[in-house]
C-alpha positions in Angstrom: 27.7 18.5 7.2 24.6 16.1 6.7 25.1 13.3 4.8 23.1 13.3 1.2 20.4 10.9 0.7 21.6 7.9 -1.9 18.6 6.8 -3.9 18.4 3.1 -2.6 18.3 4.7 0.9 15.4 7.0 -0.8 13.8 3.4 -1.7 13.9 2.3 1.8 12.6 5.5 3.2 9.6 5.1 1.3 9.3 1.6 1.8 9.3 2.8 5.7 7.0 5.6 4.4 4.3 3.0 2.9 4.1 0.3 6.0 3.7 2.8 8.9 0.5 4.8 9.4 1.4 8.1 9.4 1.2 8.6 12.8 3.7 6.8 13.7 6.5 8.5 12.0 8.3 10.0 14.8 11.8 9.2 15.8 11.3 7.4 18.9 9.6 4.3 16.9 11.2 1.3 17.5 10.9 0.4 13.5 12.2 4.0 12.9 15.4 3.3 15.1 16.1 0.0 13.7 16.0 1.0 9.8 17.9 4.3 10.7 21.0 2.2 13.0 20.9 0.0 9.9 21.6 3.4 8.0 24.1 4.6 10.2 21.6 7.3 10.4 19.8 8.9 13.2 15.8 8.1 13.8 15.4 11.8 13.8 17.0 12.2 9.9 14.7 9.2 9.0 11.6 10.9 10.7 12.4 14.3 9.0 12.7 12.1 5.5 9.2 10.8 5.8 7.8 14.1 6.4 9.5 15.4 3.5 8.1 12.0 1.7 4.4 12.6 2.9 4.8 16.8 2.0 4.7 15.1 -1.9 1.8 13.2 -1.2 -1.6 14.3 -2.4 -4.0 13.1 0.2 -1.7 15.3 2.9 -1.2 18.4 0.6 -5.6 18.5 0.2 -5.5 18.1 4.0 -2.9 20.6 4.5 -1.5 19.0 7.5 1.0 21.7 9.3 4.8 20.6 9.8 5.3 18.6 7.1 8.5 20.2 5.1 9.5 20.6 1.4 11.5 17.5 0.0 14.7 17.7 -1.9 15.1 16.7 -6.1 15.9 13.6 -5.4 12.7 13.0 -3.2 10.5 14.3 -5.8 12.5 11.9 -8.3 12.0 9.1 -6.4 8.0 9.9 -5.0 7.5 10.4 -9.0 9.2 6.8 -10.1 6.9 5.1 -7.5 3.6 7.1 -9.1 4.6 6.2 -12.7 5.5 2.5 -12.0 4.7 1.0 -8.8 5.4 -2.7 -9.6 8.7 -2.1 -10.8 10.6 0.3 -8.2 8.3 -1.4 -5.3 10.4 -5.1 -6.2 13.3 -2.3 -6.1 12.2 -1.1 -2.6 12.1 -4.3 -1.0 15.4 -5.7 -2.4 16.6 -2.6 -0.6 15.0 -2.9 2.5 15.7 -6.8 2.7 19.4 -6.0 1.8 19.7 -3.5 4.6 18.1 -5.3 6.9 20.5 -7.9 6.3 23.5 -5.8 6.8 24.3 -4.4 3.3 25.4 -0.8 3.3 22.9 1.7 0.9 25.3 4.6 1.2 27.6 3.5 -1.4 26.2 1.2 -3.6 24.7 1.8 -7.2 21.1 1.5 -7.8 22.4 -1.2 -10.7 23.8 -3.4 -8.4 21.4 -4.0 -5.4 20.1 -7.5 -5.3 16.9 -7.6 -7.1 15.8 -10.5 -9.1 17.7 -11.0 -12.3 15.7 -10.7 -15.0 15.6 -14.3 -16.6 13.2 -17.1 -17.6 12.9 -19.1 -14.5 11.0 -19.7 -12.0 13.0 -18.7 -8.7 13.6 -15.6 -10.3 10.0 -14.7 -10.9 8.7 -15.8 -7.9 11.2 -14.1 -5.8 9.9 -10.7 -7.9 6.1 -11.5 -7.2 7.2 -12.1 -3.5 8.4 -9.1 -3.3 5.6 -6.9 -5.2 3.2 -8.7 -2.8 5.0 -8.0 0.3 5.0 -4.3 -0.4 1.8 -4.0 -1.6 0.3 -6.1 1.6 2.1 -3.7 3.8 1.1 -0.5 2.1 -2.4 -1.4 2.1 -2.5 -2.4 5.6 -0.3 0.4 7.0 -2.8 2.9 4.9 -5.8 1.0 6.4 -4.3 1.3 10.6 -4.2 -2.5 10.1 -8.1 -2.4 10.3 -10.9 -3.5 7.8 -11.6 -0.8 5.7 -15.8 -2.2 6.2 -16.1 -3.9 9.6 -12.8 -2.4 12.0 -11.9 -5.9 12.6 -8.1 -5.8 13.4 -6.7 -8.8 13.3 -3.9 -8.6 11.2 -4.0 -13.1 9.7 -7.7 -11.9 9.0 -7.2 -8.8 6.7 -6.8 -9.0 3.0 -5.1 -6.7 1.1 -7.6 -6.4 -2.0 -6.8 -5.4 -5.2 -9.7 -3.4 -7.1 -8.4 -4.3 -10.4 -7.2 -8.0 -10.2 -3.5 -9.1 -9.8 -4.2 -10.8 -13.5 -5.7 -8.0 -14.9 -2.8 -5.3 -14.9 1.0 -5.8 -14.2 1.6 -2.2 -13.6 -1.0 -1.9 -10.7 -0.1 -5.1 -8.8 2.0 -2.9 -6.1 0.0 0.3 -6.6 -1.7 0.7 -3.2 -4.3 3.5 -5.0 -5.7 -0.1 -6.3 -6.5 -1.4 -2.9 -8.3 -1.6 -0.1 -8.1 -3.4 3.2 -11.3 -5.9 3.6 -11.2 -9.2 6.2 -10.6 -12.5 4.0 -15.0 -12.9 3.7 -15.7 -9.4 2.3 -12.4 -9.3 0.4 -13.7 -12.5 -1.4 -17.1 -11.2 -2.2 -15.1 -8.2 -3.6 -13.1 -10.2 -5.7 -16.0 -12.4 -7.1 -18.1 -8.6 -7.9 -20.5 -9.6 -5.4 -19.9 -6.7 -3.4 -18.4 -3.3 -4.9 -18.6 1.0 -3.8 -20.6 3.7 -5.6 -18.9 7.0 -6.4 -18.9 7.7 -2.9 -17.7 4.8 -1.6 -21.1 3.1 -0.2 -21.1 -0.2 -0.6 -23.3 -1.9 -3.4 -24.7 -5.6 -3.0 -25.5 -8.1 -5.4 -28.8 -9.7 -5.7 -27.3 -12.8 -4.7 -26.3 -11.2 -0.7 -29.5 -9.8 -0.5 -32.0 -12.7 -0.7 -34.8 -12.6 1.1 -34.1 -16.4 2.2 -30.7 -15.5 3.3 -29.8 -16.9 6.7 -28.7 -14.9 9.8 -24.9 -14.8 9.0 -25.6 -13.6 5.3 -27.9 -10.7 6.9 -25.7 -9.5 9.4 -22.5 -9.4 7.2 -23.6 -8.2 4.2 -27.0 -6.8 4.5 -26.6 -4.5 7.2 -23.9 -3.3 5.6 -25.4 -1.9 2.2 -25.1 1.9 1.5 -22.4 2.2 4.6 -19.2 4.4 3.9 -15.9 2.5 3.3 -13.7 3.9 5.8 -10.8 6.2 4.2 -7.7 5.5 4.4 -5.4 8.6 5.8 -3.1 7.9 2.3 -3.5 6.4 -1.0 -7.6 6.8 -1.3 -8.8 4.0 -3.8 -9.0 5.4 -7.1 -12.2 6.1 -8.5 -11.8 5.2 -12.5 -10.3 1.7 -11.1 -13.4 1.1 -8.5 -15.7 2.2 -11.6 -14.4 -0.2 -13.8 -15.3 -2.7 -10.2 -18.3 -1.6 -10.7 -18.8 -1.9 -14.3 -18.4 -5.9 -14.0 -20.7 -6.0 -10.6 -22.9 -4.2 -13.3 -22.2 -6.9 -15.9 -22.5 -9.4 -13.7 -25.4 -8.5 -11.5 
């Protein structure tokens, strides 16, 4: 008889299920084969659990991609604590992963008692906590985006920025939620961040006045210019979310 699912293994599963594109989730990946040994499952139950983690996930259900499969209770329980707070239960998700990968057995132990960061007033706890949430979120983003600029393909990974569309100081809640990011190389990711750059409802990008001077030089042209009114490319889960890109666009507005 199958073994049941624990819910820290669910936590890893989706961790799995945010970092890969969704291409990749068949069982003869090597990443697949080294979480599921870890396990002491096969890569084939951990490639059925990802399909049965994507068949809850919007974006595929629109798209009605065939062969995904019906997930269990405790998948839906899990999908739905990631949806309703993604900062908490991602910290969760990578104590888990980092514990397994480490050689901690899931199977038995008690959501209460993995190793996450003890809640507590100093600092090594807190920073191990925003470690974490930023770790996830930098891998969701980037395994949403292919690893690829969302604006220019450029796919080098020490390039890419994993950029939030309501700050990391704005709201605690959406600091892992990878709805509120999009993948942008370190220059366009800063021009984001400073509302120099932003998308319409459509996701064309909009330019300040500032990137489109008619003294600009060469570089500022041909990377900022050119691009004005092109389509963000998509990514294939977790599209940006349009009330947190309006309020992006509010500020550009405010500040343009």
């Amino acid at each position: 008889m199958p073994k049941k699912w624990t819910e820290p293994e669910l936590w890893v599963a989706m961790n799995v299920y945010c970092r890969l594109p969704f291409g990749q989730f068949d069982k003869s990946n090597r990443h697949i084969q080294a979480v599921a040994e870890r396990m002491g499952r096969t890569s084939s139950s951990l490639s059925m659990k990802l399909c049965n983690l994507a068949s809850l996930d919007a974006y595929h259900q629109q798209r009605g991609v065939s062969g995904l499969k019906g997930a269990s209770g405790l998948d839906r329980k899990v999908w739905n604590d990631f949806q309703e707070d993604w900062s908490t239960i991602a910290e969760r998700s990578e104590a888990a992963f980092e514990a397994l990968m480490q050689g901690q057995a899931l199977m038995d132990t008690e959501p209460s008692k993995l190793p996450v960061a003890p809640e507590g007033p100093t600092e090594v706890q807190r920073l191990v906590k925003v470690r974490r949430v930023q770790d996830f979120f930098r891998k969701a983003i980037l395994g949403s985006y292919e690893s690829r600029c969302a604006l220019t393909d450029l796919a080098v990974p020490e390039l890419l920025i994993a950029s939030h569309i309501i700050g990391w100081s704005d709201n605690e809640a959406r600091r892992a939620d990878p709805t509120n990011g999009i993948c942008l190389n370190a220059l366009h990711d800063k021009a984001f961040d400073r509302h120099l750059l932003t998308f319409d409802e459509d996701y064309r990008v909009m330019l300040s006045s500032a990137l489109k001077s008619r003294e600009a030089f060469e570089f500022q042209s041909q990377n900022f210019e050119r691009l004005e009114g092109k389509p963000l490319r998509l990514p294939h889960r977790f599209l940006p979310d349009s009330v947190a890109l309006a309020k992006h666009r509010e500020k550009f507005a405010e500040l343009n």
